[in-house]
Z-matrix of the N, CA and C atoms (Angstrom, degrees):
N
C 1 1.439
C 2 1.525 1 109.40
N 3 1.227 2 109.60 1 132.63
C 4 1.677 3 107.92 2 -178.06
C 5 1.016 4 100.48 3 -112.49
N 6 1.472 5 126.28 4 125.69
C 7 1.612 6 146.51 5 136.98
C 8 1.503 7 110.69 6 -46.73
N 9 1.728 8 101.01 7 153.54
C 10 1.651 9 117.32 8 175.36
C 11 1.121 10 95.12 9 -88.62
N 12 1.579 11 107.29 10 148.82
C 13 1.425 12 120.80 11 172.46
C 14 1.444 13 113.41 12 -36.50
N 15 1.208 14 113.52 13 171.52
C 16 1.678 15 118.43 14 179.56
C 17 1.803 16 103.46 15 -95.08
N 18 1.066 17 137.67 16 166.26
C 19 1.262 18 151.05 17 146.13
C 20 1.402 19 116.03 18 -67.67
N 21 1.408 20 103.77 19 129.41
C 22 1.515 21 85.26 20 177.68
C 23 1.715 22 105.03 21 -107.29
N 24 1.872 23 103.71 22 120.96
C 25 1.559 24 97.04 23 -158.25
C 26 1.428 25 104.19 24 -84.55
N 27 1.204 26 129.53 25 17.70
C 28 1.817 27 121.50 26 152.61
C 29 1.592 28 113.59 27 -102.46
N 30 1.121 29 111.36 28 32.99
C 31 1.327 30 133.71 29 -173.05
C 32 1.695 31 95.30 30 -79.88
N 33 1.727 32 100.97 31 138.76
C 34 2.018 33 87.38 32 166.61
C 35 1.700 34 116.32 33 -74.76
N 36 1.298 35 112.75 34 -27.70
C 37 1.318 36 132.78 35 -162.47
C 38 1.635 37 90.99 36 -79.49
N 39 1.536 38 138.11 37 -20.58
C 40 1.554 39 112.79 38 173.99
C 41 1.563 40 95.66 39 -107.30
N 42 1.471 41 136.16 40 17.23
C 43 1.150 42 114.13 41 167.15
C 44 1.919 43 108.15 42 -83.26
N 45 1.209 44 104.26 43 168.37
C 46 1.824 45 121.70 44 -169.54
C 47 1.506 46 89.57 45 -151.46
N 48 1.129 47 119.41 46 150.31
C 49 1.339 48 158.92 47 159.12
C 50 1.410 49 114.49 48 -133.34
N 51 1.298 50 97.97 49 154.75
C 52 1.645 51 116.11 50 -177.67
C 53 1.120 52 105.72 51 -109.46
N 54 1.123 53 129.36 52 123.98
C 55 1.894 54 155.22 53 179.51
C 56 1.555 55 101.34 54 -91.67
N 57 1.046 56 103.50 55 148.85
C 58 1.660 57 117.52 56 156.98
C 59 1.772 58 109.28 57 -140.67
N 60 1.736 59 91.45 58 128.07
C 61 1.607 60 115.61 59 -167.09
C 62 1.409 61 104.10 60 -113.14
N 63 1.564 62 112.27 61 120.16
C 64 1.731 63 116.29 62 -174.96
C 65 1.643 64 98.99 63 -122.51
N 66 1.063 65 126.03 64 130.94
C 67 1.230 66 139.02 65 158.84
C 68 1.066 67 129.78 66 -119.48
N 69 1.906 68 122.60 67 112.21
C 70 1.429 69 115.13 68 -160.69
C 71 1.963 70 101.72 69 -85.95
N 72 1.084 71 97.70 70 126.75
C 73 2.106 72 80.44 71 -177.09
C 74 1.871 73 80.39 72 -165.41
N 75 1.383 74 123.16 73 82.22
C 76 1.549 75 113.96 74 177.72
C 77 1.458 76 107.95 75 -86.68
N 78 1.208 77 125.71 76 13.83
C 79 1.174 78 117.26 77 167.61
C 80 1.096 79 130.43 78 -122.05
N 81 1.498 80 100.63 79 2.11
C 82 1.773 81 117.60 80 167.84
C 83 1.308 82 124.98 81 -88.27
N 84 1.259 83 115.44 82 129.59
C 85 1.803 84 132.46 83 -172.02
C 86 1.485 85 116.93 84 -52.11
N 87 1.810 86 108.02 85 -47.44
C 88 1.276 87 106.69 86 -161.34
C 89 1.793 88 89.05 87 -133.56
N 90 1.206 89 115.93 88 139.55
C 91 2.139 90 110.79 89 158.06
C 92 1.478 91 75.15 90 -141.38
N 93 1.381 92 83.69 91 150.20
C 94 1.624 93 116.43 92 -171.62
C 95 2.150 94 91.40 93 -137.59
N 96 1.516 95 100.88 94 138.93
C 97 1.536 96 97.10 95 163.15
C 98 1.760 97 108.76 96 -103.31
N 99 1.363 98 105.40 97 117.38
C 100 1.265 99 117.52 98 166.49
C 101 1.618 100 122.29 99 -89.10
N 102 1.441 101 118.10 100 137.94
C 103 1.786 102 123.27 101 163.40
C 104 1.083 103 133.87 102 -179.74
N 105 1.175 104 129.17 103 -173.68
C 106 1.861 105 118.00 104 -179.60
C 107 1.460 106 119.44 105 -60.71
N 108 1.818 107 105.74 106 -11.52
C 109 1.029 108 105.30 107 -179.82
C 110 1.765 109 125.40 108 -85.17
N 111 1.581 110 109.97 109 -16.24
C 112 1.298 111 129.75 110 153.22
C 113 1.402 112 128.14 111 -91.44
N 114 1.020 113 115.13 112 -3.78
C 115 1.594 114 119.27 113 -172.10
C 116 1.818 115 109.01 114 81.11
N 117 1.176 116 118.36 115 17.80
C 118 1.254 117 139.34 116 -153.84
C 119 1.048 118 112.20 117 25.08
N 120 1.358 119 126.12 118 88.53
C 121 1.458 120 132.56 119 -160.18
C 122 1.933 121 99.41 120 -137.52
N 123 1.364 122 96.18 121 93.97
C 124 1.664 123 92.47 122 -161.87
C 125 1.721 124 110.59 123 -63.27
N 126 1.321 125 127.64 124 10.65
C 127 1.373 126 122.22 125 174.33
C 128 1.579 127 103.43 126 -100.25
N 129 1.527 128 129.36 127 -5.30
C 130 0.899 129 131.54 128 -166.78
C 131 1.875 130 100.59 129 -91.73
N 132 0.904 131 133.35 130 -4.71
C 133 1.619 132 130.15 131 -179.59
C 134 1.869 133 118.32 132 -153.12
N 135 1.424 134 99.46 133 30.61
C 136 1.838 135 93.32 134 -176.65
C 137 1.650 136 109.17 135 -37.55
N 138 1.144 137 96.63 136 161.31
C 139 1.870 138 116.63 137 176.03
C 140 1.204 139 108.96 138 -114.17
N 141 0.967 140 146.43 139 153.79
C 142 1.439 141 146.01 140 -125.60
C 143 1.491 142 100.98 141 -156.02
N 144 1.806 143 142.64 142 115.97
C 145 1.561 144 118.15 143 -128.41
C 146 1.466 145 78.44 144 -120.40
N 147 1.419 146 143.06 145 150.16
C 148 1.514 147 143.86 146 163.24
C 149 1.163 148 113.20 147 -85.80
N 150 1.571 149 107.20 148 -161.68
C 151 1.329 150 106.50 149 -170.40
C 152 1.914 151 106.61 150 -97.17
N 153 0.984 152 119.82 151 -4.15
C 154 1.559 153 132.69 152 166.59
C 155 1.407 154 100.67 153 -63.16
N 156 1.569 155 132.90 154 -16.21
C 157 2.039 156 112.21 155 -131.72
C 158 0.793 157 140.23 156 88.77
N 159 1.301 158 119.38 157 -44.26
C 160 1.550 159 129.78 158 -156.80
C 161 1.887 160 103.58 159 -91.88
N 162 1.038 161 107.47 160 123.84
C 163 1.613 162 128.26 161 168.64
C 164 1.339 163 96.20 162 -68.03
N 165 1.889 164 96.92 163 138.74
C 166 1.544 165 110.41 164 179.48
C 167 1.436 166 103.37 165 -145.60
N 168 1.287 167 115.24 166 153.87
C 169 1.469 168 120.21 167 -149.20
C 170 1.806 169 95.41 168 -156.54
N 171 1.505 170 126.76 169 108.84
C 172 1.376 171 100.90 170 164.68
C 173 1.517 172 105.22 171 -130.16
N 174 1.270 173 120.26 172 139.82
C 175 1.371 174 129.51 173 -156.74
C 176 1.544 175 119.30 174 -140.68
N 177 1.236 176 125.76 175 151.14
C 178 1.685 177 119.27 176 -167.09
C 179 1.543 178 91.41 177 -100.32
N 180 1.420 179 129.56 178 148.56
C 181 1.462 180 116.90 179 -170.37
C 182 2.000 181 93.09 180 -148.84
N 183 1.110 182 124.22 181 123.87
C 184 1.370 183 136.59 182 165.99
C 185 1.586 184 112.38 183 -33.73
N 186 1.332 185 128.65 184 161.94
C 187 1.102 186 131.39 185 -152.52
C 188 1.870 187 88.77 186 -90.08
N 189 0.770 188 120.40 187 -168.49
C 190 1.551 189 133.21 188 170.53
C 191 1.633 190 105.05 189 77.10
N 192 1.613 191 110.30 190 -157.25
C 193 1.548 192 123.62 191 -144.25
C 194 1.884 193 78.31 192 -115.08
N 195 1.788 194 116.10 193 132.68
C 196 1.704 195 140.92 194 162.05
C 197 1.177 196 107.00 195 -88.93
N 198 1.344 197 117.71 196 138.36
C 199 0.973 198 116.05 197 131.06
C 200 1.855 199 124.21 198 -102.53
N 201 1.335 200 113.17 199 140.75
C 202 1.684 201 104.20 200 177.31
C 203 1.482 202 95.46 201 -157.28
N 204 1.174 203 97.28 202 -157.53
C 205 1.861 204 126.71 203 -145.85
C 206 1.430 205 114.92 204 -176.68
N 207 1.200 206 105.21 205 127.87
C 208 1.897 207 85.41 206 142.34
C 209 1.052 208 144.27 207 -116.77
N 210 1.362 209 144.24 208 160.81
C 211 1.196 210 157.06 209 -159.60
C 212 1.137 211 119.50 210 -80.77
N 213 1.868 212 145.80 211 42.73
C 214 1.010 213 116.83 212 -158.86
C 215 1.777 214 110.98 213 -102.03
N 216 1.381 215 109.46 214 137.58
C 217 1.180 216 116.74 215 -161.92
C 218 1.354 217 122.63 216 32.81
N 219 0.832 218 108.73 217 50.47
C 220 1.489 219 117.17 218 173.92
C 221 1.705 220 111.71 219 78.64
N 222 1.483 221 104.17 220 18.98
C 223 1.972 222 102.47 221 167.28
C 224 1.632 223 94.52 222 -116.74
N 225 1.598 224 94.92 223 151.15
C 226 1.330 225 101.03 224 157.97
C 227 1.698 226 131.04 225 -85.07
N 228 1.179 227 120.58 226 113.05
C 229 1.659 228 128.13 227 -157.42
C 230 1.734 229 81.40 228 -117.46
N 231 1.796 230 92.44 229 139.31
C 232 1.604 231 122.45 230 168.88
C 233 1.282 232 93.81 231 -85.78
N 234 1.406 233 92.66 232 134.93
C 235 2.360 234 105.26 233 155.01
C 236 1.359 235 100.12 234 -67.59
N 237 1.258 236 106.37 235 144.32
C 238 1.330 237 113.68 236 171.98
C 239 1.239 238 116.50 237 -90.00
N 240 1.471 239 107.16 238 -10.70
C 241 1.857 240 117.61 239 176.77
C 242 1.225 241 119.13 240 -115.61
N 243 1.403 242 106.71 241 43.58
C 244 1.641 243 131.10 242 -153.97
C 245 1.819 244 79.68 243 -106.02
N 246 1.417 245 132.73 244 142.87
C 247 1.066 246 138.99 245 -163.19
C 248 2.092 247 89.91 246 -84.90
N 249 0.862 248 120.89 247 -22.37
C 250 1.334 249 122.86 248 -176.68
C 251 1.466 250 128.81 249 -176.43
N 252 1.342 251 136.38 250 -173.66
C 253 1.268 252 132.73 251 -179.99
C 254 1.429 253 129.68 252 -126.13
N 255 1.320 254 118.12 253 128.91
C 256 1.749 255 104.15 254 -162.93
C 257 1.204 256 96.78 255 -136.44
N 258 1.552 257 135.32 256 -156.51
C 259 0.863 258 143.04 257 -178.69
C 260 1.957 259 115.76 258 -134.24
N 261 1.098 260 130.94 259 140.87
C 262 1.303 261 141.71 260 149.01
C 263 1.155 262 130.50 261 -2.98
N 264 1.559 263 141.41 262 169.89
C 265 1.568 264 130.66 263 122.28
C 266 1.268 265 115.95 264 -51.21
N 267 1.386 266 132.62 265 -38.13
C 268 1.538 267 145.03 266 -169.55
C 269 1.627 268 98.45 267 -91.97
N 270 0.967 269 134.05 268 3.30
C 271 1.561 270 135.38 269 149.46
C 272 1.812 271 82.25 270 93.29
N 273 1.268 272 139.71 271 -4.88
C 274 1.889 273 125.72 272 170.30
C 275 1.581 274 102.71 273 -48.76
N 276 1.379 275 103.58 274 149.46
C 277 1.330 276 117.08 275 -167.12
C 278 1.743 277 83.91 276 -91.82
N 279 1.454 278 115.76 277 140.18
C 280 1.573 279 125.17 278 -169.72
C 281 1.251 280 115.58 279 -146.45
N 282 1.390 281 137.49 280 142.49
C 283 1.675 282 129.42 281 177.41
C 284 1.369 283 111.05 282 -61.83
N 285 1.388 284 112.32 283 164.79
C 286 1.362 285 129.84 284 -174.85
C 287 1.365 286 114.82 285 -122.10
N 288 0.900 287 148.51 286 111.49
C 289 1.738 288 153.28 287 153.20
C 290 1.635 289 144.81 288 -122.53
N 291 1.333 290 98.40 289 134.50
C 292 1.783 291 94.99 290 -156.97
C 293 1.289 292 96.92 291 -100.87
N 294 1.288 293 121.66 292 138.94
C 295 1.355 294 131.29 293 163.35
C 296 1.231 295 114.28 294 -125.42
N 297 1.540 296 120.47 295 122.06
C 298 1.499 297 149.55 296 -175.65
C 299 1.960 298 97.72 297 -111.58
């Protein structure tokens, strides 16, 4: 019987961290977090809006360099606390963030 390889758990690729995603938009219905890490599939990460406005989102995210966005009502909006700015496969200008 053959077993799958093992994981190697000091591996960078099995570390996760937990992110926290704020989006100020109090007059928007729906923000969704889109990125490579969902396939940018805006039903795949809604944000959840408080009683301030502000959309909140907290999520475990793989070690290495994101790209994302958010979704609000159906526009794509940059984080403003997005470590930087890059671009897409489809060339849209999109946030940047490294997780170590």
């Amino acid at each position: 019987m053959m077993r799958p390889p093992q994981r190697n758990p000091y591996s960078a690729h099995s570390n996760v961290k937990a992110r926290n995603f704020i989006c100020n938009a109090p007059q928007a219905k729906q923000v969704s977090l889109i990125g490579d890490f969902n396939q940018w599939n805006p039903r795949a990460n809604p944000l959840q809006q408080g009683a301030d406005g502000a959309w909140t989102l907290r999520i475990e995210l793989r070690h290495g360099h994101h790209r994302y966005a958010f979704q609000v009502d159906g526009e794509l909006v940059l984080d403003p606390q997005a470590m930087g700015v890059t671009r897409d496969d489809q060339g849209r200008r999109v946030s940047l963030m490294a997780v170590s």
